[in-house]
C-alpha positions, -999 to 999 in steps of 0.1 A, spaced: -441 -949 97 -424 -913 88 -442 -890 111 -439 -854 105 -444 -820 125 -448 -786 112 -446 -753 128 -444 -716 127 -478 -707 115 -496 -677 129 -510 -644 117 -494 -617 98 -505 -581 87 -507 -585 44 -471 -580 32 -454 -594 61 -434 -634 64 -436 -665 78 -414 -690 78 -429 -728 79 -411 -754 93 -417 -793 85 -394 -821 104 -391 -852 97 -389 -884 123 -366 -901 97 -337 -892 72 -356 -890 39 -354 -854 33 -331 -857 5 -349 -890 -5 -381 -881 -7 -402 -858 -25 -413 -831 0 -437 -800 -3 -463 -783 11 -504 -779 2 -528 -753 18 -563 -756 22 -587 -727 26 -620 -728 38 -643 -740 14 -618 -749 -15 -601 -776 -24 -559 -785 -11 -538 -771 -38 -503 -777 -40 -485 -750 -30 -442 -759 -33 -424 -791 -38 -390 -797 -36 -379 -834 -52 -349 -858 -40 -331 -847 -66 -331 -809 -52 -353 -795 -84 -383 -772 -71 -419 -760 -81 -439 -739 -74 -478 -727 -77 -486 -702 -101 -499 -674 -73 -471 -677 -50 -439 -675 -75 -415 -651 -65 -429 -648 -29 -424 -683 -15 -393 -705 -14 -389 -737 -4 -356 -752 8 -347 -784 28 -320 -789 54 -310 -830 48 -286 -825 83 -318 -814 107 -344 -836 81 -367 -805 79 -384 -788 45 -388 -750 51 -414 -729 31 -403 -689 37 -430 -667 28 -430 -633 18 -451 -608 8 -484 -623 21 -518 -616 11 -551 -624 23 -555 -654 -1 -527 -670 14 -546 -676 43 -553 -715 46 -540 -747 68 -505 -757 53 -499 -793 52 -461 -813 46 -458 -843 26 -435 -863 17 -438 -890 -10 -413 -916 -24 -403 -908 -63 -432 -932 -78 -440 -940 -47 -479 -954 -40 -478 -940 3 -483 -903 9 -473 -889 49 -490 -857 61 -481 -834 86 -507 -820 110 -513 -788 92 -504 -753 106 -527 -723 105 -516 -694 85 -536 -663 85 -532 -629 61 -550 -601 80 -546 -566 89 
């Protein structure tokens, strides 16, 4: 069972970063398809980054050019840096990680992020 933790949450004044932190209990960083959903209060998890086994990335449409999302396969962790932060940012992040066509989904815990001045 791949278990996996995230940190480095927290509240931040609008414009200012985070960087989120997700490791993994096993080596399937570079294996796995891994990203990171949010969920807000009242609305629906969106998908927020991804970042597939082969390396290729995506990204939601209201966070392009202000979030990236890397992976380290050495330390098996998935970082989401995120700049320039607004207000509507503010939601739980969740990891996952997913085989390529794979049926089985693993969550992280979710960390609290919060946009407010």
């Amino acid at each position: 069972q791949v278990q996996l933790v995230e940190s480095g949450g927290g509240l931040v004044q609008p414009g200012g970063s985070l960087r989120l932190s997700c490791a993994a209990s096993e080596s399937i960083v570079s294996i796995y398809n891994m990203g990171w959903y949010r969920q807000a209060p009242g609305k629906q998890r969106e998908l927020v980054a991804v970042v597939r086994s082969g390396g290729s990335t995506n990204y939601a449409d209201p966070v392009k050019g202000r979030f990236t999302i890397s992976r380290d396969n050495a330390k098996n962790t998935v970082y989401l840096q995120m700049n320039s932060l607004k207000p509507e940012d503010t939601a739980v992040y969740y990891c996952y990680a997913r085989k390529p066509y794979g049926a089985i989904t693993y969550w992280g815990q979710g960390t609290q992020v919060t946009v407010s001045s």
